[in-house]
mmCIF file of the N, C-alpha and C atoms, coordinates in Angstrom:
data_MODEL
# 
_entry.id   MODEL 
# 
loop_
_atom_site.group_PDB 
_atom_site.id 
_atom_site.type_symbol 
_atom_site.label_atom_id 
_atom_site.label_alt_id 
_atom_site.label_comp_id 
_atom_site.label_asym_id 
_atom_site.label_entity_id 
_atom_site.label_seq_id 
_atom_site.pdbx_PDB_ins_code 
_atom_site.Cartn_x 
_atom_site.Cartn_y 
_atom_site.Cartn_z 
_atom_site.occupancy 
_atom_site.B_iso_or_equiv 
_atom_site.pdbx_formal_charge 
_atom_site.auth_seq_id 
_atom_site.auth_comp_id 
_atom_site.auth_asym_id 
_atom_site.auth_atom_id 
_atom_site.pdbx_PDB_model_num 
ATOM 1   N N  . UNK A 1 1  ? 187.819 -29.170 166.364 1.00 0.00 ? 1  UNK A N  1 
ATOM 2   C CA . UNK A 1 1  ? 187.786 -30.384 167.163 1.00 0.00 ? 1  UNK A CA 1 
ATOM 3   C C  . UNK A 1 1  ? 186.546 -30.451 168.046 1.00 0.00 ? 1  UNK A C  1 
ATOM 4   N N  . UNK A 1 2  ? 186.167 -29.343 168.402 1.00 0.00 ? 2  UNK A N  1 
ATOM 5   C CA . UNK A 1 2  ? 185.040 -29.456 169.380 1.00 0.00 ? 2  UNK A CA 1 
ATOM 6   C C  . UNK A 1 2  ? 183.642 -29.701 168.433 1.00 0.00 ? 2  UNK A C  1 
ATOM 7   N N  . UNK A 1 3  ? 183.754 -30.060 167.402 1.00 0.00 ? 3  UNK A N  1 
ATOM 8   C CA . UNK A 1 3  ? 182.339 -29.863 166.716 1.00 0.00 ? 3  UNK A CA 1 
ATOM 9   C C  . UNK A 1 3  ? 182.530 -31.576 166.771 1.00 0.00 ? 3  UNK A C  1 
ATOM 10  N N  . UNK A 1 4  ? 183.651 -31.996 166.141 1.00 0.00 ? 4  UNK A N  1 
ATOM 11  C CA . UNK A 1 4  ? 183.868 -33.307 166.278 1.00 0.00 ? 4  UNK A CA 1 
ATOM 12  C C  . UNK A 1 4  ? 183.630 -34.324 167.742 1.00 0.00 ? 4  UNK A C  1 
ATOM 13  N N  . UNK A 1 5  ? 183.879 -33.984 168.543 1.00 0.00 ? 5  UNK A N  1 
ATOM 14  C CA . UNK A 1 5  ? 182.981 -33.992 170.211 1.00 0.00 ? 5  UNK A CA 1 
ATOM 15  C C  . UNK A 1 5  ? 181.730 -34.076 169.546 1.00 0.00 ? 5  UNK A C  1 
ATOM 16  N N  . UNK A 1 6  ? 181.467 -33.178 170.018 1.00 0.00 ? 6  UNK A N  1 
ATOM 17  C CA . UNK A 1 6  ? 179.968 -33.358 169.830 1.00 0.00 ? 6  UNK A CA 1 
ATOM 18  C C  . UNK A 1 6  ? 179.079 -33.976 168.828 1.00 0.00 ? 6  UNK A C  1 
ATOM 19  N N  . UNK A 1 7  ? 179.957 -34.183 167.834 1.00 0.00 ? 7  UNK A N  1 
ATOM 20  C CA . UNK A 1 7  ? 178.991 -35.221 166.623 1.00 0.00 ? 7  UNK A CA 1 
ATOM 21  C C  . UNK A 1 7  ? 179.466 -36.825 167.349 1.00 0.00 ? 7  UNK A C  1 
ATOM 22  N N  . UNK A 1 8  ? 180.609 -36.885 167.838 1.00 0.00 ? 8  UNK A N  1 
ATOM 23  C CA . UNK A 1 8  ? 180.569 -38.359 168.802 1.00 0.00 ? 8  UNK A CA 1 
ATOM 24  C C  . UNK A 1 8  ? 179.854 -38.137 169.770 1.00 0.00 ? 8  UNK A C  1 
ATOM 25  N N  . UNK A 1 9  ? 179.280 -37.375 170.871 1.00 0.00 ? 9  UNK A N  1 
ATOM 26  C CA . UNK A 1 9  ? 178.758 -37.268 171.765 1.00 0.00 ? 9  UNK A CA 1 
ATOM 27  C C  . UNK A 1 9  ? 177.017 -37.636 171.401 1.00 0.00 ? 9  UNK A C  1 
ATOM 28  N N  . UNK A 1 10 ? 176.492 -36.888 170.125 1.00 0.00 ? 10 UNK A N  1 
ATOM 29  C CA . UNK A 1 10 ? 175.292 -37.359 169.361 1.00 0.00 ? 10 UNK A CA 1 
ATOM 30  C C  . UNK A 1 10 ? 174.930 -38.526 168.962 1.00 0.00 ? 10 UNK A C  1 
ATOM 31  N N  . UNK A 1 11 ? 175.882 -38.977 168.602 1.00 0.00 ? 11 UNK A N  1 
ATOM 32  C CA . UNK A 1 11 ? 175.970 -40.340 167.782 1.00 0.00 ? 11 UNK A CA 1 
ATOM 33  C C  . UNK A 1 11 ? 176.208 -41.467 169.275 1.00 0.00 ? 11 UNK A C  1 
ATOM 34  N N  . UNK A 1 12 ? 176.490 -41.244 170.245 1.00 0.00 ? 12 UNK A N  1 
ATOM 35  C CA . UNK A 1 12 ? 175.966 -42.088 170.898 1.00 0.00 ? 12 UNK A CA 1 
ATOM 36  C C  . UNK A 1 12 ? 175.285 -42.425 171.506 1.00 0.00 ? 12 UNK A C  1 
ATOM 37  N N  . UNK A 1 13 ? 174.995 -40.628 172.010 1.00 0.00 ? 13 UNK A N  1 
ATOM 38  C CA . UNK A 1 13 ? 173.243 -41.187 172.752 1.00 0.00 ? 13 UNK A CA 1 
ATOM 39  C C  . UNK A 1 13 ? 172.365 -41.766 171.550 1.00 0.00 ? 13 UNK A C  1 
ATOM 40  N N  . UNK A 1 14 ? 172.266 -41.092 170.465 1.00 0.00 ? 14 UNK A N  1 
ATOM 41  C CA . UNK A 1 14 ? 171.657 -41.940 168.973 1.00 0.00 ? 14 UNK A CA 1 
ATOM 42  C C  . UNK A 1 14 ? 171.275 -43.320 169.323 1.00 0.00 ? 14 UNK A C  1 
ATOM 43  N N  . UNK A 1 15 ? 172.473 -44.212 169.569 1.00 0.00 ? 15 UNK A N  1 
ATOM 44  C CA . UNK A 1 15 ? 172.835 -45.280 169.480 1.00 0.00 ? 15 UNK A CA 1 
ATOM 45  C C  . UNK A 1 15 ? 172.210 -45.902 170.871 1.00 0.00 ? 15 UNK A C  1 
ATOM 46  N N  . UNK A 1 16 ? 172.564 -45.298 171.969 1.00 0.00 ? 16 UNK A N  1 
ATOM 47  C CA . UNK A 1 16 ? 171.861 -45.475 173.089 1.00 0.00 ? 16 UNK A CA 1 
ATOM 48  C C  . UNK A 1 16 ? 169.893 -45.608 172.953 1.00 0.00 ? 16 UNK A C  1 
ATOM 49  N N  . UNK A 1 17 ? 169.989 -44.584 172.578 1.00 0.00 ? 17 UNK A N  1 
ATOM 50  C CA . UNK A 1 17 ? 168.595 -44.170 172.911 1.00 0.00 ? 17 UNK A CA 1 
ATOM 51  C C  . UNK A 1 17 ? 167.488 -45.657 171.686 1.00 0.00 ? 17 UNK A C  1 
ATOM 52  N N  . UNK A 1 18 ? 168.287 -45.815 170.108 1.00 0.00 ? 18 UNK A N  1 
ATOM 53  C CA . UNK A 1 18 ? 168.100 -46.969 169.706 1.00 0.00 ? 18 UNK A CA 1 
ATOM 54  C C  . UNK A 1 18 ? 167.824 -48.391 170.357 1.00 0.00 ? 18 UNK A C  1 
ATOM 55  N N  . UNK A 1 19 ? 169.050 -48.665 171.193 1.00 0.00 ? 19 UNK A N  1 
ATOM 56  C CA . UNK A 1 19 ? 169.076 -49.818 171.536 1.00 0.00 ? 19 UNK A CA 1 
ATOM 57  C C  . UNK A 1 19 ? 168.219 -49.567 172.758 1.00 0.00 ? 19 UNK A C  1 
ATOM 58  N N  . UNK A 1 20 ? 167.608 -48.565 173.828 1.00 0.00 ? 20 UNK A N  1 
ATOM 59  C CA . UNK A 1 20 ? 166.304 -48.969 174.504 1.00 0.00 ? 20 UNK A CA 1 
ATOM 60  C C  . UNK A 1 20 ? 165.128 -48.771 173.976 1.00 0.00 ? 20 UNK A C  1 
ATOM 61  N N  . UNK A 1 21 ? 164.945 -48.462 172.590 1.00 0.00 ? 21 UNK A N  1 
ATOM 62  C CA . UNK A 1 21 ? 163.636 -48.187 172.262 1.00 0.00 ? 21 UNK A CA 1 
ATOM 63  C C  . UNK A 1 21 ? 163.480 -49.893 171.591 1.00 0.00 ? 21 UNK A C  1 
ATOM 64  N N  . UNK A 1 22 ? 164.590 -50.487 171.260 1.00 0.00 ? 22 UNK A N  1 
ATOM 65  C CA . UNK A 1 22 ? 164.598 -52.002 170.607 1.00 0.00 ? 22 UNK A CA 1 
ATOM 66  C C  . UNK A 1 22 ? 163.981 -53.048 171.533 1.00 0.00 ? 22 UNK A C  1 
ATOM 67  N N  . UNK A 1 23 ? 164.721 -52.988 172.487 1.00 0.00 ? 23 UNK A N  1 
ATOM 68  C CA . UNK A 1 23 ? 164.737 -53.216 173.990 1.00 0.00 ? 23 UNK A CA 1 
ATOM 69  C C  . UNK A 1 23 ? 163.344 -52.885 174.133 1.00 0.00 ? 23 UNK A C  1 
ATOM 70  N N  . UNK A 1 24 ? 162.321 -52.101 174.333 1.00 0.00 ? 24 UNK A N  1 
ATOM 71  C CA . UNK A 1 24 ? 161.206 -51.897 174.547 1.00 0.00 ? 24 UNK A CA 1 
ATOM 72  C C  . UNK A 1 24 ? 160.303 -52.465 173.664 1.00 0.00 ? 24 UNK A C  1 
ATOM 73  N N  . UNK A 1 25 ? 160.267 -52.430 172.162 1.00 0.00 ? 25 UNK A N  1 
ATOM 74  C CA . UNK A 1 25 ? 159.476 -53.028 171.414 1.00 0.00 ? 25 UNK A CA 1 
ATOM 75  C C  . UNK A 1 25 ? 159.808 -54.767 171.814 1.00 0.00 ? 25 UNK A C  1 
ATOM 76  N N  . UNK A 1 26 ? 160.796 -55.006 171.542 1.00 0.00 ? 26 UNK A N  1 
ATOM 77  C CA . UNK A 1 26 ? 160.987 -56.517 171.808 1.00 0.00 ? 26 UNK A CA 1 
ATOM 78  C C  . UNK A 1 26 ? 160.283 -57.054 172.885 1.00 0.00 ? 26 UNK A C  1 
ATOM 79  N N  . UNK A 1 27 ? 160.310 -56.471 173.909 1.00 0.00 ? 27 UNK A N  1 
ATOM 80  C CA . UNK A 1 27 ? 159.491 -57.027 175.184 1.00 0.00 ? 27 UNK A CA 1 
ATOM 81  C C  . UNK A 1 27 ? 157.748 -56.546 175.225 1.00 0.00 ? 27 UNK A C  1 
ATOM 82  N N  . UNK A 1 28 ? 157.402 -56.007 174.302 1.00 0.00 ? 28 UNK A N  1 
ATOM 83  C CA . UNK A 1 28 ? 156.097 -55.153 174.169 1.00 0.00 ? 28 UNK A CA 1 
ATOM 84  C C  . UNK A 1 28 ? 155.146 -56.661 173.654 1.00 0.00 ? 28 UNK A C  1 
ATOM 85  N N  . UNK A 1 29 ? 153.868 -56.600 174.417 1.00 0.00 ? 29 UNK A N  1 
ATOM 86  C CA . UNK A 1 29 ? 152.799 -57.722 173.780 1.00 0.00 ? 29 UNK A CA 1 
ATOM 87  C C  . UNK A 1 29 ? 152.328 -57.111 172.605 1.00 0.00 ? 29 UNK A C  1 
ATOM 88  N N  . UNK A 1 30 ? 152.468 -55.925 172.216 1.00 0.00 ? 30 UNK A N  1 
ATOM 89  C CA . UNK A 1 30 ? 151.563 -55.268 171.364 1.00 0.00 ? 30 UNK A CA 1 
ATOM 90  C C  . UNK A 1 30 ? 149.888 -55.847 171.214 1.00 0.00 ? 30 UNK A C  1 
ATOM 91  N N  . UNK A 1 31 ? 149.599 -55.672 172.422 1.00 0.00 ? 31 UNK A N  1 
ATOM 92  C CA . UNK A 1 31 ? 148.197 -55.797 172.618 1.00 0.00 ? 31 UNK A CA 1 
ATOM 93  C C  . UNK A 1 31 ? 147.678 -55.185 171.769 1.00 0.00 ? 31 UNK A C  1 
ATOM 94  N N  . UNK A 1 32 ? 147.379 -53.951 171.687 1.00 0.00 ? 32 UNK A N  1 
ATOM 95  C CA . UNK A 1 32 ? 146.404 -52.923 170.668 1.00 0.00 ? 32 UNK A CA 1 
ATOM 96  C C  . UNK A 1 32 ? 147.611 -52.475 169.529 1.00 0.00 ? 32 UNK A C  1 
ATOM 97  N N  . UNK A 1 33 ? 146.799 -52.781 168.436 1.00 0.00 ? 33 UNK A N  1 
ATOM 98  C CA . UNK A 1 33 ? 147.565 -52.269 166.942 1.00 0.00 ? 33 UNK A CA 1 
ATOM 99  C C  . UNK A 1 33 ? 146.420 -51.719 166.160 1.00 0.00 ? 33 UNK A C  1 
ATOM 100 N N  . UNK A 1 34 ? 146.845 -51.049 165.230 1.00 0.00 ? 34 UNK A N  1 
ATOM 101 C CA . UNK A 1 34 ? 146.129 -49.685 164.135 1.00 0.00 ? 34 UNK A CA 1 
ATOM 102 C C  . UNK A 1 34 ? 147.035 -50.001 163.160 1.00 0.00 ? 34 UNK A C  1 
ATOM 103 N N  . UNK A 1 35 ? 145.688 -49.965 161.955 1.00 0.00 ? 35 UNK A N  1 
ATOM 104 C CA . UNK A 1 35 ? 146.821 -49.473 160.515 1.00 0.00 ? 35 UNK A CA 1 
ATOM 105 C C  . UNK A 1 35 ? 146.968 -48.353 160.303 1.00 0.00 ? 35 UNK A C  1 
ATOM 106 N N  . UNK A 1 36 ? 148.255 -47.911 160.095 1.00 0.00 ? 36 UNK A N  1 
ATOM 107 C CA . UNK A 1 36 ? 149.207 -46.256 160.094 1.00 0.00 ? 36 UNK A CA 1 
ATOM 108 C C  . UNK A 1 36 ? 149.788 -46.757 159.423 1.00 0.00 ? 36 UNK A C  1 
ATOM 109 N N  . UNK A 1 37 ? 149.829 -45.190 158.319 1.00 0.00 ? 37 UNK A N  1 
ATOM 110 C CA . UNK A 1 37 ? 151.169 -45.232 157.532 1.00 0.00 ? 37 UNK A CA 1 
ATOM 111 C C  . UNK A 1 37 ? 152.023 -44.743 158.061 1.00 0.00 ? 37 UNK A C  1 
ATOM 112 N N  . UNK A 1 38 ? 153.401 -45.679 157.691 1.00 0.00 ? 38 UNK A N  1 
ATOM 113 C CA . UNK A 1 38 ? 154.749 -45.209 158.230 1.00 0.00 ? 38 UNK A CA 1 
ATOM 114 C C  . UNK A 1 38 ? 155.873 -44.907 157.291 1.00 0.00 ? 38 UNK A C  1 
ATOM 115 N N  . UNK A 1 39 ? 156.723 -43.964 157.745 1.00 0.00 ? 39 UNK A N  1 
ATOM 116 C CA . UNK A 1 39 ? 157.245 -43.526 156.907 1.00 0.00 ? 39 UNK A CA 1 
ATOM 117 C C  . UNK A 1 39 ? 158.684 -44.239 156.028 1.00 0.00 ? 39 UNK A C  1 
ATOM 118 N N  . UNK A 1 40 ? 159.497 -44.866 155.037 1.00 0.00 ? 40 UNK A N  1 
ATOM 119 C CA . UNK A 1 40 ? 159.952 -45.937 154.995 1.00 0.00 ? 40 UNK A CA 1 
ATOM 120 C C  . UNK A 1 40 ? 161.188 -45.509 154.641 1.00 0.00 ? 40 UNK A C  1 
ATOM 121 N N  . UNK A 1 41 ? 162.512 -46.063 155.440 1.00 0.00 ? 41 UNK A N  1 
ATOM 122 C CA . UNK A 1 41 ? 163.755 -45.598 155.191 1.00 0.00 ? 41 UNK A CA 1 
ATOM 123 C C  . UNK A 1 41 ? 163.908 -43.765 156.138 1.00 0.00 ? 41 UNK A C  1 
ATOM 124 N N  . UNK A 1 42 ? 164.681 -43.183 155.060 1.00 0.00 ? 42 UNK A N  1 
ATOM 125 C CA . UNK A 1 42 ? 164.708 -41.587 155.682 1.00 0.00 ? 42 UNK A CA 1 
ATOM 126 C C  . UNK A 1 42 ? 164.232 -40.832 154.033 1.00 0.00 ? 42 UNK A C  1 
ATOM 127 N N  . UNK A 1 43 ? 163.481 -41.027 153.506 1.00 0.00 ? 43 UNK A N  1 
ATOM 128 C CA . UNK A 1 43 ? 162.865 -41.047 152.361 1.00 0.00 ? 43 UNK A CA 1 
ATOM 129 C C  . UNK A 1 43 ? 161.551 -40.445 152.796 1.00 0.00 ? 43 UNK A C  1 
ATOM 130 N N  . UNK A 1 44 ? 160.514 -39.689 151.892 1.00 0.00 ? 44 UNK A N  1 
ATOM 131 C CA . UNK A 1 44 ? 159.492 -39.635 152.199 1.00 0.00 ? 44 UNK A CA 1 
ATOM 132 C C  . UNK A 1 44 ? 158.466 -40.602 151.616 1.00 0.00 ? 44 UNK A C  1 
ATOM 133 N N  . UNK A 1 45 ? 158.882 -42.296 150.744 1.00 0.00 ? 45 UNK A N  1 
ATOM 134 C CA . UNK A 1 45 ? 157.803 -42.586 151.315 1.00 0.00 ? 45 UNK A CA 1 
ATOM 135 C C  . UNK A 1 45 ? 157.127 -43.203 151.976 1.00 0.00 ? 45 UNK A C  1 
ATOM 136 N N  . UNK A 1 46 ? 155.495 -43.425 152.148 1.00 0.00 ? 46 UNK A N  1 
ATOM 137 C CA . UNK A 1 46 ? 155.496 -44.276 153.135 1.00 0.00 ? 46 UNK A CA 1 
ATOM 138 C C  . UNK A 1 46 ? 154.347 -45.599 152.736 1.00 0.00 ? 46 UNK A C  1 
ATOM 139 N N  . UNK A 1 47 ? 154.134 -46.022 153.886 1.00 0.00 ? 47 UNK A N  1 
ATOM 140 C CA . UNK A 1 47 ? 153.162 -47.568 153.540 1.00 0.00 ? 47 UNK A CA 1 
ATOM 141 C C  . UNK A 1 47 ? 152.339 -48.191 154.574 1.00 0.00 ? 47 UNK A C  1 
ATOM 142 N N  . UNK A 1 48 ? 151.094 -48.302 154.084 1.00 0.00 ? 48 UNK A N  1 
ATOM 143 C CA . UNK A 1 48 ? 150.098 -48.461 155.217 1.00 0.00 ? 48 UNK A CA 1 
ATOM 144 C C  . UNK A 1 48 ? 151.053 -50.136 155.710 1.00 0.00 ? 48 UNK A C  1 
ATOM 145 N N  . UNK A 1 49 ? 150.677 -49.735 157.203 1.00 0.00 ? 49 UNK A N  1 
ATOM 146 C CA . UNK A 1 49 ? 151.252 -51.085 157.876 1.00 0.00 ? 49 UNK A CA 1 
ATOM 147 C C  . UNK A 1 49 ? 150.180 -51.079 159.235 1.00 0.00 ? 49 UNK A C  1 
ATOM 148 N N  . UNK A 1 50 ? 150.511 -52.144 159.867 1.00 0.00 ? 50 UNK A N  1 
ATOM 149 C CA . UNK A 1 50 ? 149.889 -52.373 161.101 1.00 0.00 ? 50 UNK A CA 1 
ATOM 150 C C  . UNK A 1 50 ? 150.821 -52.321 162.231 1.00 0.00 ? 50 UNK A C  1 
ATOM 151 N N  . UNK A 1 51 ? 150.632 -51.561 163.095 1.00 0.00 ? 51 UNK A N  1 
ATOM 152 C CA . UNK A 1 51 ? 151.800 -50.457 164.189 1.00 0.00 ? 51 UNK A CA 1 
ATOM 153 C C  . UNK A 1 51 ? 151.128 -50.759 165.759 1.00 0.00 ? 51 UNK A C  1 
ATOM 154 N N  . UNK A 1 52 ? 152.064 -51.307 166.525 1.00 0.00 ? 52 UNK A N  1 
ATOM 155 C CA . UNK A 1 52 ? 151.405 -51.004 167.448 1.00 0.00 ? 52 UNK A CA 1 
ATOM 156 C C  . UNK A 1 52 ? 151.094 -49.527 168.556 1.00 0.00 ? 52 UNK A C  1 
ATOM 157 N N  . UNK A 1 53 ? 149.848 -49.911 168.908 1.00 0.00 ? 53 UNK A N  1 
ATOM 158 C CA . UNK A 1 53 ? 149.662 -48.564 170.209 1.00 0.00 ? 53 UNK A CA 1 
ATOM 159 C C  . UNK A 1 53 ? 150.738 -47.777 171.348 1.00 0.00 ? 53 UNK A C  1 
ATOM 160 N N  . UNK A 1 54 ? 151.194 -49.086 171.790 1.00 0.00 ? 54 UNK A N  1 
ATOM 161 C CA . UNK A 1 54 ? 151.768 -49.113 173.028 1.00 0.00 ? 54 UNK A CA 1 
ATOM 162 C C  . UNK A 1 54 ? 153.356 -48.472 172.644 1.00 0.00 ? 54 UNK A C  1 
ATOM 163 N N  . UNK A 1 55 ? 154.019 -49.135 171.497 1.00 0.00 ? 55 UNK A N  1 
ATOM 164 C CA . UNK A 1 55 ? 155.666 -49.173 171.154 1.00 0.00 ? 55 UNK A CA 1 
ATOM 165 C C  . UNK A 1 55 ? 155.639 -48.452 169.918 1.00 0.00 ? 55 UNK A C  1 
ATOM 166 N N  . UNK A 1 56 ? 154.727 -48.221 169.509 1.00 0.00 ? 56 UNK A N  1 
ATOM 167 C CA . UNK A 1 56 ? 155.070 -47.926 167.734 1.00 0.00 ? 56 UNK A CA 1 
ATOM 168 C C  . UNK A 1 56 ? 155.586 -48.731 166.412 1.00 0.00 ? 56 UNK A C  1 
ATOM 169 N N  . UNK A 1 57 ? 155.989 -49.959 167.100 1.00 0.00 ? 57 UNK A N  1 
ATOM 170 C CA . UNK A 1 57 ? 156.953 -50.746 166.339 1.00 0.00 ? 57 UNK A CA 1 
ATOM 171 C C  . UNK A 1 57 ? 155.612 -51.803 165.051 1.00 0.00 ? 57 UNK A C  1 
ATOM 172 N N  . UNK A 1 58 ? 156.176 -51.410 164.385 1.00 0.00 ? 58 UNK A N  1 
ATOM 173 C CA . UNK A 1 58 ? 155.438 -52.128 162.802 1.00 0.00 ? 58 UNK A CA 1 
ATOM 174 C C  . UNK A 1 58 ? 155.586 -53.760 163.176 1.00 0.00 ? 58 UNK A C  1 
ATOM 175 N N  . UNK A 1 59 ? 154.112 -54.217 163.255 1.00 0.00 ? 59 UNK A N  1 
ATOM 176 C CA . UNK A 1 59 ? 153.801 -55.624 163.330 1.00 0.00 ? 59 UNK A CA 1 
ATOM 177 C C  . UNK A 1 59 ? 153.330 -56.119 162.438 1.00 0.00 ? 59 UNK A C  1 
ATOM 178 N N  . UNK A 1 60 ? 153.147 -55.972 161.452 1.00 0.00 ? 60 UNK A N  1 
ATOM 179 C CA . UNK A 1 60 ? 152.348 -56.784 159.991 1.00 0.00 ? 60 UNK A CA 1 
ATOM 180 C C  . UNK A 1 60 ? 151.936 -55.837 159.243 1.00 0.00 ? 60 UNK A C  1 
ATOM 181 N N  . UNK A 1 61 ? 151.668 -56.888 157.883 1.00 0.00 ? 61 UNK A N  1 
ATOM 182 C CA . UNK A 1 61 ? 151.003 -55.590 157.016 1.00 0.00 ? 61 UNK A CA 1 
ATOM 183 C C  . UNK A 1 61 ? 149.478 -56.003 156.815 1.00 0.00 ? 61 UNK A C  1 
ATOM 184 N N  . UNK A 1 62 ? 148.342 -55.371 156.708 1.00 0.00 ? 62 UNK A N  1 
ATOM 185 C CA . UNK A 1 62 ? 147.276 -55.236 156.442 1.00 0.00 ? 62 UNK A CA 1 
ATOM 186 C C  . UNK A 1 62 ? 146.742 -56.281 155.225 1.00 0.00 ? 62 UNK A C  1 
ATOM 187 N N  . UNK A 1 63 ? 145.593 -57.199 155.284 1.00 0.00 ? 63 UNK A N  1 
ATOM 188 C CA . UNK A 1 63 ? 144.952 -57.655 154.186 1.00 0.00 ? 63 UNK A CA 1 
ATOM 189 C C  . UNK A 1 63 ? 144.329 -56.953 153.376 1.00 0.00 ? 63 UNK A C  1 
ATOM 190 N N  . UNK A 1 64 ? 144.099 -57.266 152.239 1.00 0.00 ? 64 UNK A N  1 
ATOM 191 C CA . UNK A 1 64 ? 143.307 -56.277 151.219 1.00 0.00 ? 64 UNK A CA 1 
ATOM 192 C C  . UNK A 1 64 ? 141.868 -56.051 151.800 1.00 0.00 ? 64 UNK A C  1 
ATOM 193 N N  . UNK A 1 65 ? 141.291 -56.738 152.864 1.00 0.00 ? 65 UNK A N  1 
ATOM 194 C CA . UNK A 1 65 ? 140.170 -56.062 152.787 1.00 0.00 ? 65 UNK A CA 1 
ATOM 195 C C  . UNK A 1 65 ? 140.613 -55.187 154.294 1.00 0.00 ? 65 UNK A C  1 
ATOM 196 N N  . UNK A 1 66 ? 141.192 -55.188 155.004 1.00 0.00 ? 66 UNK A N  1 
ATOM 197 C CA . UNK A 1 66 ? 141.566 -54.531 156.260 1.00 0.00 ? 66 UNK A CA 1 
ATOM 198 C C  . UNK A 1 66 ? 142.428 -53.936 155.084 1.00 0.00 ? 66 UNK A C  1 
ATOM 199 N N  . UNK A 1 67 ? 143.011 -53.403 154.668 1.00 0.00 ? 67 UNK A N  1 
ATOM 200 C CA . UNK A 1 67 ? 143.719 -51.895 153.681 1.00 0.00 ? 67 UNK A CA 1 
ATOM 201 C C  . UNK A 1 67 ? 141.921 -51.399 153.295 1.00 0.00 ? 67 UNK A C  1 
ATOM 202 N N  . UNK A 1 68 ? 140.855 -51.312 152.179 1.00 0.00 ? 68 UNK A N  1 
ATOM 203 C CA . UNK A 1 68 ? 140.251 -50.974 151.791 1.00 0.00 ? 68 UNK A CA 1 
ATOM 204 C C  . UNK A 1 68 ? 139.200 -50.180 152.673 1.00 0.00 ? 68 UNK A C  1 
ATOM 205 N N  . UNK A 1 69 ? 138.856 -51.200 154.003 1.00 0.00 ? 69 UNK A N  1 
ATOM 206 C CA . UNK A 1 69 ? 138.426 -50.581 155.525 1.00 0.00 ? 69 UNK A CA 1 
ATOM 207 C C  . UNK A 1 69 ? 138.773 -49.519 155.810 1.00 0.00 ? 69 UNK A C  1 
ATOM 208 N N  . UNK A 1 70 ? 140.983 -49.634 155.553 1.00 0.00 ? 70 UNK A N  1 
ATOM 209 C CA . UNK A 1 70 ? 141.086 -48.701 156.485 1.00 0.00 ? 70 UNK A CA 1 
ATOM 210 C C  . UNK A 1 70 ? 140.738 -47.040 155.374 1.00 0.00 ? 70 UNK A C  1 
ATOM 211 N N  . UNK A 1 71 ? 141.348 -47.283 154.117 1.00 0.00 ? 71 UNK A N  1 
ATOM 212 C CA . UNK A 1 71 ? 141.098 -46.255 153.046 1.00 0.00 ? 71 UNK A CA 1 
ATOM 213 C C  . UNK A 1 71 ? 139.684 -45.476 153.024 1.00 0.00 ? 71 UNK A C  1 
ATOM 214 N N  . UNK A 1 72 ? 138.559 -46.371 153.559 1.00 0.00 ? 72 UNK A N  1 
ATOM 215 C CA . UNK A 1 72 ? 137.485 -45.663 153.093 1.00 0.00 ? 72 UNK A CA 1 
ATOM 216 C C  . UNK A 1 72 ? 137.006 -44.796 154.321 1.00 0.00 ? 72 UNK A C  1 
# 
């Protein structure tokens, strides 16, 4: 029973800690952004995107010539 505790006790700061990092991107200007690959799902793979500085949170994806920029 006590392992069971504690996998509810995980699972809600989880859940907590989610909903202020949401909470933070949502209110973020994302002034400064970079193309970074990010990693997609809980999978390893991933996909160049455009991320911001400030939040981390994925704002667009890259044009073919901003992808080729960023590749070379």
């Amino acid at each position: 029973m006590a392992a069971n505790k504690r996998v509810e006790k995980l699972l809600d700061q989880k859940s907590k800690i989610e909903r202020e990092l949401r909470m933070m991107q949502e209110n973020c200007s994302h002034s400064e952004q970079a193309i970074k690959q990010v990693t997609l799902g809980e999978g390893c793979q991933t996909s160049t995107r455009w991320v911001c500085n400030e939040c981390s949170a994925v704002v667009g994806y890259p044009s073919e010539v901003e992808l080729e920029k960023y590749l070379k």
